[in-house]
mmCIF file of the N, C-alpha and C atoms, coordinates in Angstrom:
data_MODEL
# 
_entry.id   MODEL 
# 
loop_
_atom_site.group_PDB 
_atom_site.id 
_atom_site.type_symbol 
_atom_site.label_atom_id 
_atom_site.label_alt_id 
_atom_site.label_comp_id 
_atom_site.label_asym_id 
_atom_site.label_entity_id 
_atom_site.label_seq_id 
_atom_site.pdbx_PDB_ins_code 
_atom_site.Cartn_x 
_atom_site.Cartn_y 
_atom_site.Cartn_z 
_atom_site.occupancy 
_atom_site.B_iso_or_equiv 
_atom_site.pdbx_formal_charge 
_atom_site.auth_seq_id 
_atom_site.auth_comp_id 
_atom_site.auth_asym_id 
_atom_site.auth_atom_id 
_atom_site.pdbx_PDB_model_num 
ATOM 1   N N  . UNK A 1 1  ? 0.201   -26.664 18.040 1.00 0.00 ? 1  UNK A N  1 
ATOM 2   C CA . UNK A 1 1  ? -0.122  -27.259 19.324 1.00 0.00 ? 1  UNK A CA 1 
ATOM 3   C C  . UNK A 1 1  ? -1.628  -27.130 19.545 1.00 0.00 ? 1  UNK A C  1 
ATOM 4   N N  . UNK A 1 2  ? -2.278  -28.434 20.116 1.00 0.00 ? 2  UNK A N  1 
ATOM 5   C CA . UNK A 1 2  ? -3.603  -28.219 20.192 1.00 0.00 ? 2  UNK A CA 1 
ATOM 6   C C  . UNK A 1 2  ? -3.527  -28.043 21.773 1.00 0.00 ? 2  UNK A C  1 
ATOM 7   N N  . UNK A 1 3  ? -4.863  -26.898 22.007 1.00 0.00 ? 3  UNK A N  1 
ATOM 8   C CA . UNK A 1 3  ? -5.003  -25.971 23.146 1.00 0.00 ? 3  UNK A CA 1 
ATOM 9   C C  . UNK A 1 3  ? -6.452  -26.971 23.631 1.00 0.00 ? 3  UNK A C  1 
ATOM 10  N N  . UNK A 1 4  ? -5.961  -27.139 25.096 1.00 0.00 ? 4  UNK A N  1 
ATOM 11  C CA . UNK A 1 4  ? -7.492  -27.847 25.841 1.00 0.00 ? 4  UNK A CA 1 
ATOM 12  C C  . UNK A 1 4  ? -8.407  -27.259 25.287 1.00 0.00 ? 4  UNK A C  1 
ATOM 13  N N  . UNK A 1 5  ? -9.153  -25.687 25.202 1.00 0.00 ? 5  UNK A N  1 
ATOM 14  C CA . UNK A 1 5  ? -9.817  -25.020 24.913 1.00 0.00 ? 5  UNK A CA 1 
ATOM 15  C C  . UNK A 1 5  ? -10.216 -24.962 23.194 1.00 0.00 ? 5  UNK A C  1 
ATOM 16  N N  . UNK A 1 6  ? -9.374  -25.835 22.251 1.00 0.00 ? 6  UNK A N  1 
ATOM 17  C CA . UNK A 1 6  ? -9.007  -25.753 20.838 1.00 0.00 ? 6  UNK A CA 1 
ATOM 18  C C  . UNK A 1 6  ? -10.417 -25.325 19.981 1.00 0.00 ? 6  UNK A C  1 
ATOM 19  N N  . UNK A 1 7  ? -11.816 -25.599 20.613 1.00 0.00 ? 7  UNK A N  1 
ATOM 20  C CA . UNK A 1 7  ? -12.735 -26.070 19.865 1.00 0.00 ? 7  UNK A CA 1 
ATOM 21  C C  . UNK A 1 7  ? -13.333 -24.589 19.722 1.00 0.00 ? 7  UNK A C  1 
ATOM 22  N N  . UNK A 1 8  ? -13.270 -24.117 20.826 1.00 0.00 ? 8  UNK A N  1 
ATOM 23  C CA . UNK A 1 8  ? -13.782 -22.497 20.767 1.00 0.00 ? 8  UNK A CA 1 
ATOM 24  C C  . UNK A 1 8  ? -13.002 -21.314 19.994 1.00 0.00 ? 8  UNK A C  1 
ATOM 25  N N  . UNK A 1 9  ? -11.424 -21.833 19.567 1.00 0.00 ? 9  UNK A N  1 
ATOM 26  C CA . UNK A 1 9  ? -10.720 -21.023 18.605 1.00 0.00 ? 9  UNK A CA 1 
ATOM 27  C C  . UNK A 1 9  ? -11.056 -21.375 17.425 1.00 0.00 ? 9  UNK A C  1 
ATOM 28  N N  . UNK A 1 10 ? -11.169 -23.168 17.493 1.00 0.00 ? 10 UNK A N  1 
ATOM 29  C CA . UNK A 1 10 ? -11.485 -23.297 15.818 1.00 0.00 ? 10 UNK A CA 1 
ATOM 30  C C  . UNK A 1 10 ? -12.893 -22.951 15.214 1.00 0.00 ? 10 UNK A C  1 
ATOM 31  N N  . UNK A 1 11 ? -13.912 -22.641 16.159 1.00 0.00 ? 11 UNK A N  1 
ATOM 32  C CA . UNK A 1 11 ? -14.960 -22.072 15.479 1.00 0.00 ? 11 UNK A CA 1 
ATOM 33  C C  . UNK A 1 11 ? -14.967 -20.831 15.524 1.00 0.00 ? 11 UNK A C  1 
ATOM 34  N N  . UNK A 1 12 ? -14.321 -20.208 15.302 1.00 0.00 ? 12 UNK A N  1 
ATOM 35  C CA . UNK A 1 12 ? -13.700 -18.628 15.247 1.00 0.00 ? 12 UNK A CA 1 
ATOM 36  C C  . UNK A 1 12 ? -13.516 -18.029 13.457 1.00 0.00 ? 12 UNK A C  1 
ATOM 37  N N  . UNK A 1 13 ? -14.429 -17.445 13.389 1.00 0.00 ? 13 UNK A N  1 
ATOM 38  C CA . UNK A 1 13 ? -13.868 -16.375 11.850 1.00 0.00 ? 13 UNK A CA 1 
ATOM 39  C C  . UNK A 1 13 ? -12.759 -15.967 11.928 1.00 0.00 ? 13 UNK A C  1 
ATOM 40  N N  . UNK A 1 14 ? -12.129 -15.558 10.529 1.00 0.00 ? 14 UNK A N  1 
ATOM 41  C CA . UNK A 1 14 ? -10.917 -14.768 10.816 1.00 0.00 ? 14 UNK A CA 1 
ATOM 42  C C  . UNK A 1 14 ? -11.565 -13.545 11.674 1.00 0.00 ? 14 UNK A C  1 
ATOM 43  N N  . UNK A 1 15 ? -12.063 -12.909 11.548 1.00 0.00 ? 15 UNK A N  1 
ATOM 44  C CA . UNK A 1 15 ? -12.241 -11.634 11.666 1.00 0.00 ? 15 UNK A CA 1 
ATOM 45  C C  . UNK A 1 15 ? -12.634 -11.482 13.533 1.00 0.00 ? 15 UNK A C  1 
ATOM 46  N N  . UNK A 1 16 ? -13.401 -12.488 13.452 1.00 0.00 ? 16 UNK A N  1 
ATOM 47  C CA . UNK A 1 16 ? -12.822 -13.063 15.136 1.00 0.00 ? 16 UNK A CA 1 
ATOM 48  C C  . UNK A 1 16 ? -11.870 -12.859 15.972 1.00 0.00 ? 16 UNK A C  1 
ATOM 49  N N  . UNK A 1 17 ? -10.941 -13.875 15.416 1.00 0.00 ? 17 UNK A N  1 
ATOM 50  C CA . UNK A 1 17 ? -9.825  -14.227 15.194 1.00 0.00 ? 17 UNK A CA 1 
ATOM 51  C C  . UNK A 1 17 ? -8.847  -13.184 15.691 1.00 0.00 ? 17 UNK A C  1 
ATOM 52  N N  . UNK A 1 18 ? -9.026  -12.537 14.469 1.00 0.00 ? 18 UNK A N  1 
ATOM 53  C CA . UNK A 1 18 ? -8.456  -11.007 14.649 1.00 0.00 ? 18 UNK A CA 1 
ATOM 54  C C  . UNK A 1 18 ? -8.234  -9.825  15.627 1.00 0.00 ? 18 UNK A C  1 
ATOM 55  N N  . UNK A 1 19 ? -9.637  -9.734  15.981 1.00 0.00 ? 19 UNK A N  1 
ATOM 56  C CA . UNK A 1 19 ? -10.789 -9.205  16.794 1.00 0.00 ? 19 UNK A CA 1 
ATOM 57  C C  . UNK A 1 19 ? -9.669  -9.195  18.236 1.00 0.00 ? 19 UNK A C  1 
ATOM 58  N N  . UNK A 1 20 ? -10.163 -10.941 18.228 1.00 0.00 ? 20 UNK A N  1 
ATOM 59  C CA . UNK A 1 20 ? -9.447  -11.434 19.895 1.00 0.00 ? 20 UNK A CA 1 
ATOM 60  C C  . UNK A 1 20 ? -8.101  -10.906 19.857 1.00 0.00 ? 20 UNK A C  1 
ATOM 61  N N  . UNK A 1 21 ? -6.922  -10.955 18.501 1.00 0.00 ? 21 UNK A N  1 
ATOM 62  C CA . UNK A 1 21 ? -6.185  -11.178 19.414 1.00 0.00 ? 21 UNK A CA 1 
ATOM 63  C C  . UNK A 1 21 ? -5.432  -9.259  19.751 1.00 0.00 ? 21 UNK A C  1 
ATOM 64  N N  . UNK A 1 22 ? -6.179  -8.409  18.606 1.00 0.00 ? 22 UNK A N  1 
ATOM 65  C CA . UNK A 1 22 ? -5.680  -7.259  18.999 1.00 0.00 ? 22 UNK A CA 1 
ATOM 66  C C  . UNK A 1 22 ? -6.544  -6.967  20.426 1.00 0.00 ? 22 UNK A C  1 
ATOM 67  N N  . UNK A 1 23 ? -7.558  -7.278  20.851 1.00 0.00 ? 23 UNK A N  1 
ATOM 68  C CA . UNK A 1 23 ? -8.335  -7.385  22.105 1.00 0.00 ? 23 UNK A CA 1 
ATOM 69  C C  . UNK A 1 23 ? -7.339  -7.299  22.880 1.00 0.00 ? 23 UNK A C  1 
ATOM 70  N N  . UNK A 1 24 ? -6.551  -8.966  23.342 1.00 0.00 ? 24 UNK A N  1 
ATOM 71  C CA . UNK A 1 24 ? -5.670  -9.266  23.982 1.00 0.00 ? 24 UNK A CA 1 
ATOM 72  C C  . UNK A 1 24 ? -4.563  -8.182  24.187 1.00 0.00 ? 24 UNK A C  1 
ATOM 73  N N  . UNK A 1 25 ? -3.865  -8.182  23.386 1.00 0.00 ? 25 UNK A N  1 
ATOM 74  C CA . UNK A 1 25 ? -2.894  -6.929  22.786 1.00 0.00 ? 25 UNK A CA 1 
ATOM 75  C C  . UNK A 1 25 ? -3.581  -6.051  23.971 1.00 0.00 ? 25 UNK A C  1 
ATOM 76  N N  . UNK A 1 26 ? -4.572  -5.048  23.535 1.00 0.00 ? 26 UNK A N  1 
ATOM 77  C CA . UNK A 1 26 ? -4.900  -4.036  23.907 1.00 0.00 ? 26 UNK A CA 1 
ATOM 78  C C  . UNK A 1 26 ? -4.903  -4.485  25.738 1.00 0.00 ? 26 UNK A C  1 
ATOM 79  N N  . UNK A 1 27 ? -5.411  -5.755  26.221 1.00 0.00 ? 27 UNK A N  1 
ATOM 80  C CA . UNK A 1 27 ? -4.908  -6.142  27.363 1.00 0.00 ? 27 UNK A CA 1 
ATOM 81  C C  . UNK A 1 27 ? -4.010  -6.466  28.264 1.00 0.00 ? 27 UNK A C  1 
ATOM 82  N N  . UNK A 1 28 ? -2.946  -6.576  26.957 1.00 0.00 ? 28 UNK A N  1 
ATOM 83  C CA . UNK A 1 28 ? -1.328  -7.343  27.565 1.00 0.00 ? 28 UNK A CA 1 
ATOM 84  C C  . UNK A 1 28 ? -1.456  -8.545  28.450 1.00 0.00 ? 28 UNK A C  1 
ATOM 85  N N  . UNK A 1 29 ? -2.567  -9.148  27.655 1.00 0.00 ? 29 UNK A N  1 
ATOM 86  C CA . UNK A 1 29 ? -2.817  -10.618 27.950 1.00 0.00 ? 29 UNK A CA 1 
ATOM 87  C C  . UNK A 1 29 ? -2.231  -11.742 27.056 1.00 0.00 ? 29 UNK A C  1 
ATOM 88  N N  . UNK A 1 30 ? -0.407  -11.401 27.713 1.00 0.00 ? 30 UNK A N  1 
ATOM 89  C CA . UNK A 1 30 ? 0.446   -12.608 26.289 1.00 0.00 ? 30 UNK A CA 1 
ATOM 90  C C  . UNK A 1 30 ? 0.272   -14.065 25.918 1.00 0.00 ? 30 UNK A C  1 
ATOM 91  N N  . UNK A 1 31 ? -0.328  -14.598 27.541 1.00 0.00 ? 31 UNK A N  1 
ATOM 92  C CA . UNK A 1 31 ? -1.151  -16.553 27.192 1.00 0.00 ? 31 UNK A CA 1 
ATOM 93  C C  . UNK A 1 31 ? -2.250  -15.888 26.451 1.00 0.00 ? 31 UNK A C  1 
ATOM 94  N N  . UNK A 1 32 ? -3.237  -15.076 25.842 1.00 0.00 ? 32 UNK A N  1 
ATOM 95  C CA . UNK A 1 32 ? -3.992  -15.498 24.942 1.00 0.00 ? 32 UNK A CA 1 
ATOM 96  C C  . UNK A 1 32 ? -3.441  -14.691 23.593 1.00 0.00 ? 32 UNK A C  1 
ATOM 97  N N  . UNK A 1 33 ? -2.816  -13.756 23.962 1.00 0.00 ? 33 UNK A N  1 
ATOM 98  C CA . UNK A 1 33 ? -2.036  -13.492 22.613 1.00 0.00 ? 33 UNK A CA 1 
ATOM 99  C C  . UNK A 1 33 ? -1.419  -14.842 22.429 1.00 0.00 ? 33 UNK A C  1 
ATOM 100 N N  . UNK A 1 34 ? -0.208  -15.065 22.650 1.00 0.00 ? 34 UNK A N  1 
ATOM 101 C CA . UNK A 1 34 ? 0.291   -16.499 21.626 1.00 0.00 ? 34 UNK A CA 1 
ATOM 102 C C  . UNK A 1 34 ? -0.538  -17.606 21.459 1.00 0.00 ? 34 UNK A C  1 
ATOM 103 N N  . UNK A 1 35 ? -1.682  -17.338 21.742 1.00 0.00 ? 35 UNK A N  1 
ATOM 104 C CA . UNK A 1 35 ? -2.639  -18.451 20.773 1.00 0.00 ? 35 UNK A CA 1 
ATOM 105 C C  . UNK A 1 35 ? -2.898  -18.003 18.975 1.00 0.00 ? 35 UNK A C  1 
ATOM 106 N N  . UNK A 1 36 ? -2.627  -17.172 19.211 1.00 0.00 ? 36 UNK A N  1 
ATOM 107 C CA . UNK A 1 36 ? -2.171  -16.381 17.317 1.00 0.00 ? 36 UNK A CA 1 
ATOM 108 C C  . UNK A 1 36 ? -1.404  -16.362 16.930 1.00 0.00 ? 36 UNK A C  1 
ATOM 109 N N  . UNK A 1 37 ? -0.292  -16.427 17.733 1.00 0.00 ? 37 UNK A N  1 
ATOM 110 C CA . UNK A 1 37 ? 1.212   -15.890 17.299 1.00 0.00 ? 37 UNK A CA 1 
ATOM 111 C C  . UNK A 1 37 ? 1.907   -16.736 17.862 1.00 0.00 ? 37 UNK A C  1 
ATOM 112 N N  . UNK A 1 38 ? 2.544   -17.059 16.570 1.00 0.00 ? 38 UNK A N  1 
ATOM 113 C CA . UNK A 1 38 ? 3.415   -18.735 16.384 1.00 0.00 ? 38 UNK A CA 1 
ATOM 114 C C  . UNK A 1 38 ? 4.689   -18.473 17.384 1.00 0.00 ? 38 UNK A C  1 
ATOM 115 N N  . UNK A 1 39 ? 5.408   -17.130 17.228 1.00 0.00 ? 39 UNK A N  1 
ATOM 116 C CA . UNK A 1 39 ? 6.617   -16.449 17.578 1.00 0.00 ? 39 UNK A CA 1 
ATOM 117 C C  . UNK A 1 39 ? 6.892   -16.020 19.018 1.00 0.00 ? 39 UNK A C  1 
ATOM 118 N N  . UNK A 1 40 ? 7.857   -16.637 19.609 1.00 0.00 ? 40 UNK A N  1 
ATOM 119 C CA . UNK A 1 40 ? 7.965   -15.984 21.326 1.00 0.00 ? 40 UNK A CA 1 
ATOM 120 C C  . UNK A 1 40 ? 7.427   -14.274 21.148 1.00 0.00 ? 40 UNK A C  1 
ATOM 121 N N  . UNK A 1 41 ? 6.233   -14.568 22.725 1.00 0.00 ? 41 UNK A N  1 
ATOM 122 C CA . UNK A 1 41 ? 5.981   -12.768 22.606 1.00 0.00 ? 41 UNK A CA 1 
ATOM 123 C C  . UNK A 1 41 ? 7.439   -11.862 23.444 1.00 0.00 ? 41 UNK A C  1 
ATOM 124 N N  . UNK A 1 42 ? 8.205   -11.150 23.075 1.00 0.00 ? 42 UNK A N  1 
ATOM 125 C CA . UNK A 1 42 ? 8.854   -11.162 23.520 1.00 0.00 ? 42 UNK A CA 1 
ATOM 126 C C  . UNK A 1 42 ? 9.017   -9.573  24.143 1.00 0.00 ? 42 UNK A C  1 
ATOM 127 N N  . UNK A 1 43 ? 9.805   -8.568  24.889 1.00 0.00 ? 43 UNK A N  1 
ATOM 128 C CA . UNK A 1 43 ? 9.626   -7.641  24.949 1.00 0.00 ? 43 UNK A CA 1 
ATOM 129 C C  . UNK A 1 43 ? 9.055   -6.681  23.810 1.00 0.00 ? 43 UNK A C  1 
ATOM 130 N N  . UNK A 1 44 ? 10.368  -6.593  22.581 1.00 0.00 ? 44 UNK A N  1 
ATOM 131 C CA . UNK A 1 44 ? 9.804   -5.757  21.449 1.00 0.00 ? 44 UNK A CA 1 
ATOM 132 C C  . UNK A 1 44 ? 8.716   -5.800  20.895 1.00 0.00 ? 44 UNK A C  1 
ATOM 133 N N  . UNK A 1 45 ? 7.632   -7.348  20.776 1.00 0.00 ? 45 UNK A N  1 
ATOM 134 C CA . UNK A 1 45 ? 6.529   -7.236  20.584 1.00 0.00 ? 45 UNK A CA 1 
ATOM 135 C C  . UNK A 1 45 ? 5.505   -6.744  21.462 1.00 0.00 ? 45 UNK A C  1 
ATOM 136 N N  . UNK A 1 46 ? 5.917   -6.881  22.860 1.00 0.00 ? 46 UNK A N  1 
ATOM 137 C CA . UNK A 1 46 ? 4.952   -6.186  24.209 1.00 0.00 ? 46 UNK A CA 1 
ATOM 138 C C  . UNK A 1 46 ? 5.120   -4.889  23.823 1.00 0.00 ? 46 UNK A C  1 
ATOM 139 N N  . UNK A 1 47 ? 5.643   -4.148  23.783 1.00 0.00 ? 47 UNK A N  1 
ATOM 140 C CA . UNK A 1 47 ? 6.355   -2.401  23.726 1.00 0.00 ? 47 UNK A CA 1 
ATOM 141 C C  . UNK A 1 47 ? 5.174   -1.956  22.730 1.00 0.00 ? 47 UNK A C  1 
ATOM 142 N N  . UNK A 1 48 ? 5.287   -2.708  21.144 1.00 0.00 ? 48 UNK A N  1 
ATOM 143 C CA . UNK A 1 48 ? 4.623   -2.496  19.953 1.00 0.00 ? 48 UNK A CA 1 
ATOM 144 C C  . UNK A 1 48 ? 3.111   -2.606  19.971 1.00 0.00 ? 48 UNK A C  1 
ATOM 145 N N  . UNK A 1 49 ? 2.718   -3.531  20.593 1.00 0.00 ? 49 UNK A N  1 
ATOM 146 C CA . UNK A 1 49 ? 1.229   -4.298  20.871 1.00 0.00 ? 49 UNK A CA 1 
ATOM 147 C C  . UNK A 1 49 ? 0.578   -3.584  21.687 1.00 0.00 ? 49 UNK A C  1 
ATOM 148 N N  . UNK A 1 50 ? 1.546   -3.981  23.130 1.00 0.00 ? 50 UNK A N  1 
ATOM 149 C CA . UNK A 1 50 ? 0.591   -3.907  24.407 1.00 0.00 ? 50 UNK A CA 1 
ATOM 150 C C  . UNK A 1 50 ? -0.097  -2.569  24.357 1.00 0.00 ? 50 UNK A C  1 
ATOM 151 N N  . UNK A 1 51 ? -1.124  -3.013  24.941 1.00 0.00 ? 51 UNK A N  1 
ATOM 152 C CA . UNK A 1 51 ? -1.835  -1.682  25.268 1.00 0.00 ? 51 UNK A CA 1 
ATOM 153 C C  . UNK A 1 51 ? -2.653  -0.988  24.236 1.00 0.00 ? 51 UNK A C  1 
ATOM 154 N N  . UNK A 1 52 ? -2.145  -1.508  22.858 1.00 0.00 ? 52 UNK A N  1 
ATOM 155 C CA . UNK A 1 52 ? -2.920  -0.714  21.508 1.00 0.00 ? 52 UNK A CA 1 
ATOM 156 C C  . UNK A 1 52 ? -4.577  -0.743  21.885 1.00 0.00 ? 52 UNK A C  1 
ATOM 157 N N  . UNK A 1 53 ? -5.205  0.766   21.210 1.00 0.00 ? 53 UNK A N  1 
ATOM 158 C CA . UNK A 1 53 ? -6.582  0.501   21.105 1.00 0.00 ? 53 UNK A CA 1 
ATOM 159 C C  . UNK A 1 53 ? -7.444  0.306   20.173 1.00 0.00 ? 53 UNK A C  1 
ATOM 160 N N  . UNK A 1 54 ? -8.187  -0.216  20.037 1.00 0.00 ? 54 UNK A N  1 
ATOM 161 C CA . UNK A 1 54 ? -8.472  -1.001  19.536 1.00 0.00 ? 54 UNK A CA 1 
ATOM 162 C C  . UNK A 1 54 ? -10.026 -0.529  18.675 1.00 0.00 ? 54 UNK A C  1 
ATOM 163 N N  . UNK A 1 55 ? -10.443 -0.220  17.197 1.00 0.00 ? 55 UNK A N  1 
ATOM 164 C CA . UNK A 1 55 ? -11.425 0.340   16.980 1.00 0.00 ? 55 UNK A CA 1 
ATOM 165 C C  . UNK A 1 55 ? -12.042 -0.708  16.044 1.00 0.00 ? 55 UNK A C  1 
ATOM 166 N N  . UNK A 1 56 ? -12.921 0.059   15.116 1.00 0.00 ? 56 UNK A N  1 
ATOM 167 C CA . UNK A 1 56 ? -13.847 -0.352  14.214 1.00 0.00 ? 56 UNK A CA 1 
ATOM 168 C C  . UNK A 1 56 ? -13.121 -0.361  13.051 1.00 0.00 ? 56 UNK A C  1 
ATOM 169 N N  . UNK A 1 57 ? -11.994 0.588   12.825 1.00 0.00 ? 57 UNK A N  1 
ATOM 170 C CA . UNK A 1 57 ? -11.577 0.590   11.126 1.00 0.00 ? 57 UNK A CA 1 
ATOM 171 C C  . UNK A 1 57 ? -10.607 -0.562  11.007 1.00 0.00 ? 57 UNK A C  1 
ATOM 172 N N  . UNK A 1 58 ? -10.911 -0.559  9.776  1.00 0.00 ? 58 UNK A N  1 
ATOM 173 C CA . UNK A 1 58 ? -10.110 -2.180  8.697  1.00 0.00 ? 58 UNK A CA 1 
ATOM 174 C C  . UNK A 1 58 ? -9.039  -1.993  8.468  1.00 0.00 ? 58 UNK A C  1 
ATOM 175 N N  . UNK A 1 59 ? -8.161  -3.063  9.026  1.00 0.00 ? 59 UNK A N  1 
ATOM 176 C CA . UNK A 1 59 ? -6.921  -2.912  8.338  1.00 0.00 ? 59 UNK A CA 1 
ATOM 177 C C  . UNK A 1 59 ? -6.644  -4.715  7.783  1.00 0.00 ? 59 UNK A C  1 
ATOM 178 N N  . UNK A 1 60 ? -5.018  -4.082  7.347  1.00 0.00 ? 60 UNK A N  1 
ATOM 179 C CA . UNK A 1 60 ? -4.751  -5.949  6.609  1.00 0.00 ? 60 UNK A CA 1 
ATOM 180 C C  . UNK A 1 60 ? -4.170  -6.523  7.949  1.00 0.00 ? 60 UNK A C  1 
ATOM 181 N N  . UNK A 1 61 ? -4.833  -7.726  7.890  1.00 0.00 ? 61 UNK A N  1 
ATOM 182 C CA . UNK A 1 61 ? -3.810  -8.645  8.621  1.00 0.00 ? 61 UNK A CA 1 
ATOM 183 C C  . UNK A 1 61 ? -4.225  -10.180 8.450  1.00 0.00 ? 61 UNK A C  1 
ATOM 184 N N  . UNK A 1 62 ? -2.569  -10.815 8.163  1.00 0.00 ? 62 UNK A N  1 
ATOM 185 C CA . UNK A 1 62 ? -2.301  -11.470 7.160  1.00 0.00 ? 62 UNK A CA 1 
ATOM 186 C C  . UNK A 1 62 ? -2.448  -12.863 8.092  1.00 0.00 ? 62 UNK A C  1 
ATOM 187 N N  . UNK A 1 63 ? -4.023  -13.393 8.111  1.00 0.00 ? 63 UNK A N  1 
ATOM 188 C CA . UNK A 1 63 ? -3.915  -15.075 9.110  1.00 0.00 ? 63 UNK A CA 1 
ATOM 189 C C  . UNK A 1 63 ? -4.141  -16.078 8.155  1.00 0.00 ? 63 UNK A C  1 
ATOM 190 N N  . UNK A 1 64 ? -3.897  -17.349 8.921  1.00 0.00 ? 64 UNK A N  1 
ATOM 191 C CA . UNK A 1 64 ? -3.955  -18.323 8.358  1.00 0.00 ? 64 UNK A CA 1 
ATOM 192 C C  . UNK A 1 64 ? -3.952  -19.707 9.335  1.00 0.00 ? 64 UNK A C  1 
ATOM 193 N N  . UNK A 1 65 ? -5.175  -20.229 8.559  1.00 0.00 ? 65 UNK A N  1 
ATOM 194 C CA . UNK A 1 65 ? -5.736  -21.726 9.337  1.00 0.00 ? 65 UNK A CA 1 
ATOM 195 C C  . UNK A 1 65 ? -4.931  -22.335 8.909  1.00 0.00 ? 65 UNK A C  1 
ATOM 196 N N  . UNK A 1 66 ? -4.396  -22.937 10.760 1.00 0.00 ? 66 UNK A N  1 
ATOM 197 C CA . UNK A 1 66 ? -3.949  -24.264 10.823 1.00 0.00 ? 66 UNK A CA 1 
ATOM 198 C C  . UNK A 1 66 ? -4.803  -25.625 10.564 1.00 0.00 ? 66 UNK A C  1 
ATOM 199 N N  . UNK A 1 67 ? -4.332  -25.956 9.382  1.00 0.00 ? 67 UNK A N  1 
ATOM 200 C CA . UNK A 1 67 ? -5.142  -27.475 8.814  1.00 0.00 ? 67 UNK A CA 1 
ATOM 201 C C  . UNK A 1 67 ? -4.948  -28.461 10.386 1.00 0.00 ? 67 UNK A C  1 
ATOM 202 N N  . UNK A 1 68 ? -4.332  -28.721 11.125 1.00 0.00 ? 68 UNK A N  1 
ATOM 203 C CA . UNK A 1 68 ? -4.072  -29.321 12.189 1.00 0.00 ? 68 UNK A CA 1 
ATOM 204 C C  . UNK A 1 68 ? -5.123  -28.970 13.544 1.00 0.00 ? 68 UNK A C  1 
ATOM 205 N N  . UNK A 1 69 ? -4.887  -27.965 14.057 1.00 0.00 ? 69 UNK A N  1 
ATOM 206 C CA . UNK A 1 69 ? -5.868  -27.662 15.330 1.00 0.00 ? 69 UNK A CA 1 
ATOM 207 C C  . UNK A 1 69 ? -7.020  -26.890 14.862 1.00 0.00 ? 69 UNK A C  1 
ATOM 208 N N  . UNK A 1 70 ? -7.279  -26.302 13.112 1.00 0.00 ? 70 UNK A N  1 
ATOM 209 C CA . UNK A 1 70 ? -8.353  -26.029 12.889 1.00 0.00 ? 70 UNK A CA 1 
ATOM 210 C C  . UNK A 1 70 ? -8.090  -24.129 13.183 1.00 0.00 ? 70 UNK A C  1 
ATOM 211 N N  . UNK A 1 71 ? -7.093  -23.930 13.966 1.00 0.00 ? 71 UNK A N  1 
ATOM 212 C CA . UNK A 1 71 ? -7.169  -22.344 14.508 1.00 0.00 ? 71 UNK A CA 1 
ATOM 213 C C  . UNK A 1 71 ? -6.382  -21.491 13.040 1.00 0.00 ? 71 UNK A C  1 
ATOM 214 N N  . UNK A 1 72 ? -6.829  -19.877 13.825 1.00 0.00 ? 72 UNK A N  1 
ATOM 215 C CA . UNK A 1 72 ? -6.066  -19.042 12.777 1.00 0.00 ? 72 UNK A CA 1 
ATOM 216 C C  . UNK A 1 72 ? -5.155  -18.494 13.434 1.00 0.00 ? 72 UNK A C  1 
ATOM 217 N N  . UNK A 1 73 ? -4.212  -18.208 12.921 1.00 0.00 ? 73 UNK A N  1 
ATOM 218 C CA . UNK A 1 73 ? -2.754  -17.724 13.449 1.00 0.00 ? 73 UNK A CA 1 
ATOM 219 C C  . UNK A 1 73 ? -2.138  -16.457 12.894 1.00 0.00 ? 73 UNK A C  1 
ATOM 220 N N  . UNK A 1 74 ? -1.859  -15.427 13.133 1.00 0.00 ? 74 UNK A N  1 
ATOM 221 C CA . UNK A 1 74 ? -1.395  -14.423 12.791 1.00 0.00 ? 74 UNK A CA 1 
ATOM 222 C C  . UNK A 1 74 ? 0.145   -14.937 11.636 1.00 0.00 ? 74 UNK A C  1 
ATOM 223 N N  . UNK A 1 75 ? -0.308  -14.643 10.379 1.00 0.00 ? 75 UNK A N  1 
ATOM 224 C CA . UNK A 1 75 ? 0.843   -14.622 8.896  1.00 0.00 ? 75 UNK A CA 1 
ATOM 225 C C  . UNK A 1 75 ? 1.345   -13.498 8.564  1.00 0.00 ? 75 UNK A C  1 
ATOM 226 N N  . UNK A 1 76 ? 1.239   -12.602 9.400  1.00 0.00 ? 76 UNK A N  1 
ATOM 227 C CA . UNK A 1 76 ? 2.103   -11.732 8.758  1.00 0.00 ? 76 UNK A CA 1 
ATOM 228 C C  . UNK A 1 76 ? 0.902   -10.457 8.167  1.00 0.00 ? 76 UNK A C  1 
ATOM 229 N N  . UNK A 1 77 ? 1.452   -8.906  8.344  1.00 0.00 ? 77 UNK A N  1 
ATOM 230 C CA . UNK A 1 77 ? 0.723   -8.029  7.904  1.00 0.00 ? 77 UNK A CA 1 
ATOM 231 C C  . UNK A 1 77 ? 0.070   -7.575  9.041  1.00 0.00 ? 77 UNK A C  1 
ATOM 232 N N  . UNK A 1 78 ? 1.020   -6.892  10.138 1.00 0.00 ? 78 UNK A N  1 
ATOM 233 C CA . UNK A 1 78 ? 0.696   -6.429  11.268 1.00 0.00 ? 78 UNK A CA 1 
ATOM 234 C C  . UNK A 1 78 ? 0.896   -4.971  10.837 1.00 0.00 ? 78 UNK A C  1 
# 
């Protein structure tokens, strides 16, 4: 789905990308979380997410550009 706002996600790095949406997460802000996440946010993912904090160290997580709206989307490797 392309988002009014689409142009400011698609010029987004993964790492951006990323960035924003554990941001969000850490906000329990679920309209900009499911701009990553294809999947209803649903309680069990609020419980898991919400609220996490959020640092500097690297981990995997598994995105992938939509050829369509240009955005990256959370694939897996949470």
């Amino acid at each position: 789905m392309t988002l009014p706002d689409n142009e400011k996600y698609a010029a987004m790095t993964a790492q951006q990308a990323a960035r924003a949406f554990f941001e969000a997460c850490a906000r329990e802000d679920w309209i900009e979380v499911q701009k990553f996440w294809r999947m209803p946010v649903d309680d069990r993912f609020k419980q898991y997410l919400g609220g996490i904090e959020t640092s500097e160290k690297k981990h995997g997580l598994g995105l992938k550009k939509d050829g369509k709206t240009g955005r990256w989307h959370i694939d897996g490797g949470i």
